[in-house]
C-alpha positions in Angstrom: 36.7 -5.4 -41.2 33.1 -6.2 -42.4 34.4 -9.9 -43.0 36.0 -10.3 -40.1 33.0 -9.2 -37.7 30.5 -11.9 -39.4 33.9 -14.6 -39.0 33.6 -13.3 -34.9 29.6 -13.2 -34.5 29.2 -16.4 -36.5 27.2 -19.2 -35.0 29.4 -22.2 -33.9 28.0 -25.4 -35.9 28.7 -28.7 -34.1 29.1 -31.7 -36.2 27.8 -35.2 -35.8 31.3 -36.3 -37.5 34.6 -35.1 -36.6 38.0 -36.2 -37.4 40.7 -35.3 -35.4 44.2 -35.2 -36.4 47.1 -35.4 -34.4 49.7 -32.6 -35.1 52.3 -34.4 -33.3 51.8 -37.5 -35.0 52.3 -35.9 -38.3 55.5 -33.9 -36.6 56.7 -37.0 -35.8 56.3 -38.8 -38.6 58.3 -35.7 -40.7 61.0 -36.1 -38.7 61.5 -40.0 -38.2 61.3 -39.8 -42.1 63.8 -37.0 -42.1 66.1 -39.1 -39.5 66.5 -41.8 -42.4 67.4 -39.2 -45.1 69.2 -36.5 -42.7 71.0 -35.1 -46.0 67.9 -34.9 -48.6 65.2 -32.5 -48.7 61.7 -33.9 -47.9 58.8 -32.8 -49.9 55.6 -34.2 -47.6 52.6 -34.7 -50.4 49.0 -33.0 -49.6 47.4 -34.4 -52.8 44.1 -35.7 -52.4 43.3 -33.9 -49.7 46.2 -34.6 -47.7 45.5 -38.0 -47.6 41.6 -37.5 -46.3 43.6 -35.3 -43.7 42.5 -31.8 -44.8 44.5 -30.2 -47.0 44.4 -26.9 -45.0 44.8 -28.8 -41.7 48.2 -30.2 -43.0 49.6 -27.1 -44.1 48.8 -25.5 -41.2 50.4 -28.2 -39.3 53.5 -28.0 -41.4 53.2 -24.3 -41.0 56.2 -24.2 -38.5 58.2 -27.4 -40.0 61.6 -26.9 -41.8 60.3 -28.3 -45.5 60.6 -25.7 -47.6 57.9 -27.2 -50.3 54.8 -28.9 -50.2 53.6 -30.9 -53.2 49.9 -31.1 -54.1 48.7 -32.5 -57.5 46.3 -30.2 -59.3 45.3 -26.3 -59.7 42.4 -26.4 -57.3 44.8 -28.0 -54.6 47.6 -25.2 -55.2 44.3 -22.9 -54.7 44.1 -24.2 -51.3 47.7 -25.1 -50.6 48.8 -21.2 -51.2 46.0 -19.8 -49.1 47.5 -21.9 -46.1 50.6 -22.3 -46.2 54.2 -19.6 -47.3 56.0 -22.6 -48.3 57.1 -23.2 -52.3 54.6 -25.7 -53.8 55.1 -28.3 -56.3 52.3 -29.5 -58.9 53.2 -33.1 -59.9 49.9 -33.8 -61.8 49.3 -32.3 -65.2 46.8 -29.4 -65.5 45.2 -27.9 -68.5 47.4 -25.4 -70.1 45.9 -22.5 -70.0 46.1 -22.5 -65.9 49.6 -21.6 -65.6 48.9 -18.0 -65.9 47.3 -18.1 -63.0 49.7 -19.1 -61.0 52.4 -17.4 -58.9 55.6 -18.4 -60.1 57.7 -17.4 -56.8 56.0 -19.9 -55.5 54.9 -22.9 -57.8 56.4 -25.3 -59.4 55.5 -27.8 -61.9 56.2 -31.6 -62.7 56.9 -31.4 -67.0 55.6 -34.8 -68.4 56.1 -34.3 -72.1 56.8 -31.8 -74.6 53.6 -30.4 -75.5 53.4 -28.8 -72.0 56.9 -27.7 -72.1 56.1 -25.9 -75.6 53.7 -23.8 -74.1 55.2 -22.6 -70.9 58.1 -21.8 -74.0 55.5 -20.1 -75.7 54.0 -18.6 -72.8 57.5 -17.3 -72.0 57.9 -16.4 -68.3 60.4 -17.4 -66.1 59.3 -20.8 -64.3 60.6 -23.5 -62.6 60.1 -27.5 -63.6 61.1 -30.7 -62.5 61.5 -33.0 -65.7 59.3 -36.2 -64.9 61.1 -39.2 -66.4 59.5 -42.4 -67.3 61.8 -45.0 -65.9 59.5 -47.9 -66.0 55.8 -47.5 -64.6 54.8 -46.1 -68.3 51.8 -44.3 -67.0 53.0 -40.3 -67.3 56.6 -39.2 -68.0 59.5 -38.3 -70.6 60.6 -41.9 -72.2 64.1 -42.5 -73.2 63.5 -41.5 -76.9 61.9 -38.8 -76.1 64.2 -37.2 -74.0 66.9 -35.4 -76.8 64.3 -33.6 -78.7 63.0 -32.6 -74.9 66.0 -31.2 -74.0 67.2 -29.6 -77.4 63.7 -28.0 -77.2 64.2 -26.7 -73.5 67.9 -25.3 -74.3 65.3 -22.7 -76.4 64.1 -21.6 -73.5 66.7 -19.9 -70.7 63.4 -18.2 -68.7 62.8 -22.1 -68.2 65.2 -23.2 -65.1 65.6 -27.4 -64.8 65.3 -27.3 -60.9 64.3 -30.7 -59.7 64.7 -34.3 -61.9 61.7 -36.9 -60.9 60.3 -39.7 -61.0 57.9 -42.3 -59.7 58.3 -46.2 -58.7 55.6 -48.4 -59.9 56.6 -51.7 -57.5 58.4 -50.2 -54.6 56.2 -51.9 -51.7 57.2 -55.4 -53.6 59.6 -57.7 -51.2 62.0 -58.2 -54.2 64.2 -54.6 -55.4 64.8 -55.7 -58.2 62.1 -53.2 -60.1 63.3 -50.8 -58.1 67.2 -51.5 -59.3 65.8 -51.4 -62.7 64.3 -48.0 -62.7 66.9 -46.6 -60.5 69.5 -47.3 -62.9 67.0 -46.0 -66.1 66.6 -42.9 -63.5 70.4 -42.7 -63.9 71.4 -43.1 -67.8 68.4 -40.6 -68.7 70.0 -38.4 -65.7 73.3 -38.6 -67.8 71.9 -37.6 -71.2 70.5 -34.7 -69.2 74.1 -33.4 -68.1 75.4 -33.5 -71.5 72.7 -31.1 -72.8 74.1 -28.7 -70.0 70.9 -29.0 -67.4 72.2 -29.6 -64.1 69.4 -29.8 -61.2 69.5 -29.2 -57.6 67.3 -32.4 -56.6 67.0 -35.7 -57.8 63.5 -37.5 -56.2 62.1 -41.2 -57.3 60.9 -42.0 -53.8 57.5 -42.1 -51.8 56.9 -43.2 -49.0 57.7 -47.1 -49.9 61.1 -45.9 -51.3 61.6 -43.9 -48.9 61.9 -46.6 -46.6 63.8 -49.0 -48.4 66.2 -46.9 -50.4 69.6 -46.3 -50.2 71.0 -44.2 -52.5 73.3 -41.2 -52.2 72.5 -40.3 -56.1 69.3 -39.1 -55.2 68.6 -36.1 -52.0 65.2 -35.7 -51.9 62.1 -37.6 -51.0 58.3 -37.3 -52.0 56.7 -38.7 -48.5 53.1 -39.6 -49.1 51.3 -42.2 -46.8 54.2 -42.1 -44.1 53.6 -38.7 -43.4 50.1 -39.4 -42.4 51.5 -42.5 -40.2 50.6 -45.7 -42.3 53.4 -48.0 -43.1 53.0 -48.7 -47.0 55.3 -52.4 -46.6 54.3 -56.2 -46.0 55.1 -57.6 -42.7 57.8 -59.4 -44.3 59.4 -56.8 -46.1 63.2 -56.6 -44.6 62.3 -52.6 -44.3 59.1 -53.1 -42.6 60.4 -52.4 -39.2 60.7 -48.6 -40.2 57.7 -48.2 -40.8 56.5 -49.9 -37.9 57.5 -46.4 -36.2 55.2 -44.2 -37.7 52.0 -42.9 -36.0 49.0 -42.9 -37.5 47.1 -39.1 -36.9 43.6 -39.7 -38.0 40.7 -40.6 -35.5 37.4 -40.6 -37.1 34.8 -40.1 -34.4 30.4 -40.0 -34.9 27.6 -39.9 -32.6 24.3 -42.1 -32.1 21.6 -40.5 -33.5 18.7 -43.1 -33.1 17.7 -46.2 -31.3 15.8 -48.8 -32.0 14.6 -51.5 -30.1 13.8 -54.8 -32.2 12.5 -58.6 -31.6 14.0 -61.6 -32.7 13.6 -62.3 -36.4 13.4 -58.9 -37.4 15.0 -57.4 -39.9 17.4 -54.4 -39.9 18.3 -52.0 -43.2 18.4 -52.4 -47.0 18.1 -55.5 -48.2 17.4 -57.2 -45.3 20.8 -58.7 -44.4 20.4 -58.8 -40.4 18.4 -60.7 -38.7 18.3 -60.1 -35.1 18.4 -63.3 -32.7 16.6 -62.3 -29.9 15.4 -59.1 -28.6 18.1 -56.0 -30.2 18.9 -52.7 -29.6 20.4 -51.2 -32.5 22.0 -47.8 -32.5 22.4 -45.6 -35.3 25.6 -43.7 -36.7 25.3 -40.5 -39.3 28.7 -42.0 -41.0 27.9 -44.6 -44.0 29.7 -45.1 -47.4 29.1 -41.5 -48.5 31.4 -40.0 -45.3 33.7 -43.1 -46.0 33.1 -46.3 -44.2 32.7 -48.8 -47.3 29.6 -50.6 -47.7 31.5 -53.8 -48.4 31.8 -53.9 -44.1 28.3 -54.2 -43.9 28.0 -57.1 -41.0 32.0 -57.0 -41.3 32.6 -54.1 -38.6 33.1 -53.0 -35.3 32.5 -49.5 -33.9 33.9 -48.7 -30.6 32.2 -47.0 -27.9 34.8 -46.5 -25.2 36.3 -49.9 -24.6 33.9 -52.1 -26.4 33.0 -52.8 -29.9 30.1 -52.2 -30.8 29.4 -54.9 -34.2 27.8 -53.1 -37.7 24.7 -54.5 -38.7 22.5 -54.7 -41.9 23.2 -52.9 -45.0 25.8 -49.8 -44.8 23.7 -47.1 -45.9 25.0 -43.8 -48.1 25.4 -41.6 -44.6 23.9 -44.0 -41.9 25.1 -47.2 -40.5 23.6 -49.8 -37.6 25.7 -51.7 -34.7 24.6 -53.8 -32.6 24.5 -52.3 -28.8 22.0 -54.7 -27.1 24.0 -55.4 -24.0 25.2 -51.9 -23.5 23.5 -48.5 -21.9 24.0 -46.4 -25.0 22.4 -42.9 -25.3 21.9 -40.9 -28.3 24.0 -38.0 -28.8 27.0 -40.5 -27.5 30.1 -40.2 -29.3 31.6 -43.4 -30.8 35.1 -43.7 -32.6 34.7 -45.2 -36.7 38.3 -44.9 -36.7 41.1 -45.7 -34.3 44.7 -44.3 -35.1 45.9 -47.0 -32.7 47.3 -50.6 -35.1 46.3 -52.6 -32.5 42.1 -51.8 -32.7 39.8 -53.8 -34.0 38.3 -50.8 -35.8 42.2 -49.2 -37.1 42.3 -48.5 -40.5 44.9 -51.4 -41.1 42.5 -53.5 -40.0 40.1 -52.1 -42.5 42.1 -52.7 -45.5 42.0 -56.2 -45.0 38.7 -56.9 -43.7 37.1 -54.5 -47.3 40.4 -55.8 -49.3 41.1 -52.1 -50.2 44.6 -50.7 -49.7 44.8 -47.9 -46.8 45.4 -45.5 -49.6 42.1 -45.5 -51.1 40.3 -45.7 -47.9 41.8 -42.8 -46.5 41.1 -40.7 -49.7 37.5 -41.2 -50.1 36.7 -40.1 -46.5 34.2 -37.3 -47.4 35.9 -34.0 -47.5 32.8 -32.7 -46.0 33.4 -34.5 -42.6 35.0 -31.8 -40.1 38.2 -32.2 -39.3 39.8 -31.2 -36.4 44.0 -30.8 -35.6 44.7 -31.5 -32.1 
């Protein structure tokens, strides 16, 4: 009771940073995905932060959905994923061995990558439930093919231990030519064969993400991990012969700040570190709480556009760790104005496609390091 009076009289913080993320985008996007596989089971992925969505924003989102699992990748993300969402949750990264106690077991389970974790959950000896994570050609994580009889004569020791899910992971799937896929796929298929004759028989088969998720067809496997196309970002090339699918999506994050400062300047002044503006004539320049720290890389420094309304307002000088400079000369800003960093829509100047290619970072890694700190809002 005592809690949830100080929750009811706290103050209300307003942030100079918000992102808002669009429930039906996400929606949408889970059931386009779900329309291409109507028979598997999707598994939408919340590691890494959702994505720079907010872990607990996603799962409340999903809250009402018809997945029956979420996957996240480490302890402290089941932490969060369990607090906020009643669905069954999959941890497909490794975690040190002594944190499986700690978990509930009606609800979790884990992604087996070799045989020193699958000894201890033996030892540890309470009923769990795995998903054996072959190594079918990436060789980063995973059970190789030689490996794989003394894994499974090990695991026939073990009845508490129940095979539920097979898995594994493409290395080249966003690549115009299939034909790594093809090759795993069919390494996916003899190792799935040796697996039968020891008796194991799973309920799930997944090798997809999002990019395979797009661009395979294969009845042999019936489920799907969905990772960047759940968040609206289409993970092929334009001239991919899938690409059009993705083209459907809808992007759900729009990263919005507020002008904080102004500053009026003459001409040959300079503006931030380093000194890498110089303004031409008289400037107005108009500051932004929202630098590389929050997310906006510093490799856009005089490479940007921030739009205010209709217009783009041009970065300027030196992207600093939480502040950043645009140009707004010939517009009536104010500060406390609200200006969008981010626009969901592909066709802005300031989306986050565009911002991939203009830093020559992939969307992935952009939308990851946007500060967890930043609020985040689902609308």
């Amino acid at each position: 009771m005592l809690a949830l009076l100080r929750k009811l009289f706290a103050p209300k913080l307003h942030s100079l940073n918000t992102i808002h993320i669009d429930r039906k985008a996400i929606l949408h996007n889970l059931s386009y995905l779900q329309s291409l596989h109507p028979f598997d089971q999707i598994i939408p992925v919340l590691k890494s932060n959702a994505y720079g969505h907010g872990l607990k924003e996603v799962c409340q989102i999903l809250k009402h959905s018809d997945v029956e699992m979420v996957a996240v990748d480490s302890f402290p993300e089941y932490q969060i994923a369990k607090k906020y969402t009643k669905k069954r949750v999959l941890v497909i990264g490794e975690t040190d061995v002594r944190n499986y106690r700690h978990f509930n077991r009606k609800r979790a389970s884990f992604a087996v990558y070799n045989i020193s974790t699958l000894e201890w959950l033996i030892a540890y000896r309470k009923k769990c439930r795995i998903h054996i994570f072959l190594n079918t050609g990436m060789n980063r994580e995973g059970i190789q093919m030689h490996e794989l009889d003394e894994f499974l004569e090990t695991l026939q020791n073990a009845p508490w231990i129940t095979v539920e899910w097979i898995m594994s992971h493409f290395a080249d799937a966003d690549n115009v030519d299939p034909a790594s896929m093809q090759l795993q796929v069919e390494n996916f298929k003899r190792m799935h064969e040796k697996i039968l004759e020891y008796g194991f028989e799973s309920q799930y088969r997944h090798i997809s993400a999002s990019a395979g998720a797009l661009k395979l067809d294969d009845d042999f496997f019936n489920a799907q991990r969905v990772w960047l196309a759940l968040y609206g970002y289409n993970p092929l090339s334009e001239d991919d012969k899938a690409y059009t699918k993705g083209s459907l999506l809808k992007p759900a994050m729009r990263v919005y700040s507020s002008i904080v400062s102004l500053q009026d300047i003459s001409e040959w002044e300079w503006v931030g570190y380093k000194f890498t503006y110089e303004a031409p004539g008289e400037t107005r320049i108009a500051t932004i709480p929202f630098g590389y720290f929050e997310g906006l890389p510093r490799v856009l420094s005089n490479n940007w556009q921030i739009k205010r309304k209709d217009i783009y307002l041009p970065v300027v000088g030196t992207i600093s760790m939480n502040l950043c400079c645009v140009n707004a000369s010939e517009y009536d800003v104010a500060i406390g104005e609200t200006v969008e960093v981010i626009s969901p829509s592909k066709s802005s100047l300031n989306s986050l496609e565009h911002m991939a290619k203009a830093s020559g970072m992939i969307t992935y890694e952009l939308l990851v390091k946007i500060a967890p700190s930043v609020k985040r809002k689902v609308i």
